[in-house]
C-alpha positions in Angstrom: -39.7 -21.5 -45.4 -38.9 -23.0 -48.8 -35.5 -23.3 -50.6 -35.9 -20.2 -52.4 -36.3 -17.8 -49.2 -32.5 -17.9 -48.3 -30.9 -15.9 -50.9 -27.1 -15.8 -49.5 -25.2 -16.0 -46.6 -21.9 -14.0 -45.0 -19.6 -14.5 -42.2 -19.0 -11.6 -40.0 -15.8 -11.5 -37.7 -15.2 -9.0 -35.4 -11.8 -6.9 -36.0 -9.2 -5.3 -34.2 -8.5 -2.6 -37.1 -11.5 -2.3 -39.5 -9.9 -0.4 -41.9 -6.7 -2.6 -41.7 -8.7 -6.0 -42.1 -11.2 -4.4 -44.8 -7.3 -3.2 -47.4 -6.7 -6.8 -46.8 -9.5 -8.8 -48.3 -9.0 -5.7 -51.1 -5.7 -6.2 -51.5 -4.4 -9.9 -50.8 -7.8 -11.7 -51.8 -9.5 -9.3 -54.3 -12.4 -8.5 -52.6 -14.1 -5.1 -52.9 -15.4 -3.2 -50.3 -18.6 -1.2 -50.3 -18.0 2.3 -50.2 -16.6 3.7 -46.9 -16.1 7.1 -45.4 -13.4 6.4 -43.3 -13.2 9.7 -41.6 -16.4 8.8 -40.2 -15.1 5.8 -38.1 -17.3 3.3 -39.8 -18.0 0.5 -37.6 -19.3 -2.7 -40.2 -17.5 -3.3 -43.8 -19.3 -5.6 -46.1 -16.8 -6.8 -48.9 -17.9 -9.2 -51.8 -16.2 -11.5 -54.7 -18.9 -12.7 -56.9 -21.1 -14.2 -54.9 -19.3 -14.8 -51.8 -19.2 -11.8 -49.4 -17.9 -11.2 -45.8 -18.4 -8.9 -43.5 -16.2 -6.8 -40.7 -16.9 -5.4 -37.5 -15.0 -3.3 -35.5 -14.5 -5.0 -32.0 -13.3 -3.5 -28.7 -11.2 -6.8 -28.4 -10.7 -9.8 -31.2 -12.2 -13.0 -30.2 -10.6 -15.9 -30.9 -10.4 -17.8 -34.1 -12.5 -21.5 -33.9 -9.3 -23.4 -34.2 -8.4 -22.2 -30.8 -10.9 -23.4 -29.0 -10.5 -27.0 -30.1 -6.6 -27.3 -29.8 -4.8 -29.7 -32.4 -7.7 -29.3 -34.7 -7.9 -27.1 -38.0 -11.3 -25.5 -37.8 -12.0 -22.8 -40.4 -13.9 -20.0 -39.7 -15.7 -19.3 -43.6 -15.7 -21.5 -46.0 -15.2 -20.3 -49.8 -16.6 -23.1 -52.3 -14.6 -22.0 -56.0 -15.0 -22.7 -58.6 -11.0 -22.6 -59.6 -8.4 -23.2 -56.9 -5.2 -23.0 -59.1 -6.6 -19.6 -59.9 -7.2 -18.6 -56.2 -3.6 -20.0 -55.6 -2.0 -18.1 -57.8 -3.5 -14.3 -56.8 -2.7 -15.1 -53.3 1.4 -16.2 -54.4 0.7 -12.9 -56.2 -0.3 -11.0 -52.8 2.2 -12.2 -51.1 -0.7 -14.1 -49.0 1.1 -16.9 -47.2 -1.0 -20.2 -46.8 -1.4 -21.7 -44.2 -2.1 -25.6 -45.3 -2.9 -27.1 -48.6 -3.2 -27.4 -51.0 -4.7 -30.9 -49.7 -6.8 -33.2 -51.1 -9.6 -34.1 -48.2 -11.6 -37.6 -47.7 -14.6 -36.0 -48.7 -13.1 -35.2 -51.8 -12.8 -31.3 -51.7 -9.4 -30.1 -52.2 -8.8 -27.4 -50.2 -6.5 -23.9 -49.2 -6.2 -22.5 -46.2 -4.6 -18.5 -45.2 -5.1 -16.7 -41.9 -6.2 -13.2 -41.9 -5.0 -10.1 -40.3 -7.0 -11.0 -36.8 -5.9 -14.7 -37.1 -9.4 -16.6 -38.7 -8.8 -19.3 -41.1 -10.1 -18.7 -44.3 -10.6 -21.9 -46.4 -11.0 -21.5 -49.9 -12.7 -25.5 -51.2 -12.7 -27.2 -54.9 -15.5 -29.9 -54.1 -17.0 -31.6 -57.0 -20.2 -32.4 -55.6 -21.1 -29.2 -54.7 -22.7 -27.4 -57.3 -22.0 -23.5 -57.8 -24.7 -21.5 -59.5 -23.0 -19.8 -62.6 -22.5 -16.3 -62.6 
């Protein structure tokens, strides 16, 4: 398989309430869903932000978040690379999103911003300069 086969990749966490989790990426982090019929129960969302997307599945029962299975340790469960943090900061003051650590400078030299959502997972939002983000 060479480097160009992989075109993207997408975290999938299973919810308690997809329709609840899927408003809250819309609203709090400024995602946007793919269109939904919601009176047919839908059972997968798939939201994107640029480049990034997640996606939602409707669980019988929420697994834990990663950072509970390792107790004392802070282990995300995605990991957004961005391109401007201050600017991810701000819309999530703006949400009323609150954060959960950061912003903090790491050793590896990414700075990074950390909110929990609805069902619990970490979300980590990461300004590291020697990862290099396609432009749009």
């Amino acid at each position: 398989m060479g480097e160009s086969d992989y075109i993207a990749t997408a975290a999938v966490f299973i919810v308690s309430d997809l329709k609840k989790s899927t408003q809250w990426y819309v609203d709090k982090l400024g995602f946007v869903a793919a269109e939904l019929d919601w009176n047919e129960t839908p059972a997968l969302s798939v939201l994107r932000f640029g480049e990034a997307a997640i996606m939602l599945r409707q669980g019988n029962r929420k697994p834990l978040a990663n950072r509970h299975h390792m107790p004392g340790e802070v282990i995300g469960d995605v990991y957004f690379w961005v391109r401007d943090l201050k600017e991810i900061e701000l819309a999530l003051q703006v949400g009323g999103v609150p954060v959960f650590a950061g912003p903090t400078r790491r050793a590896y030299g990414c700075i990074e911003l950390m909110v929990t959502d609805p069902d619990d997972y970490l979300i980590c939002f990461g300004k590291c300069p020697d990862v290099s983000i396609p432009a749009p």
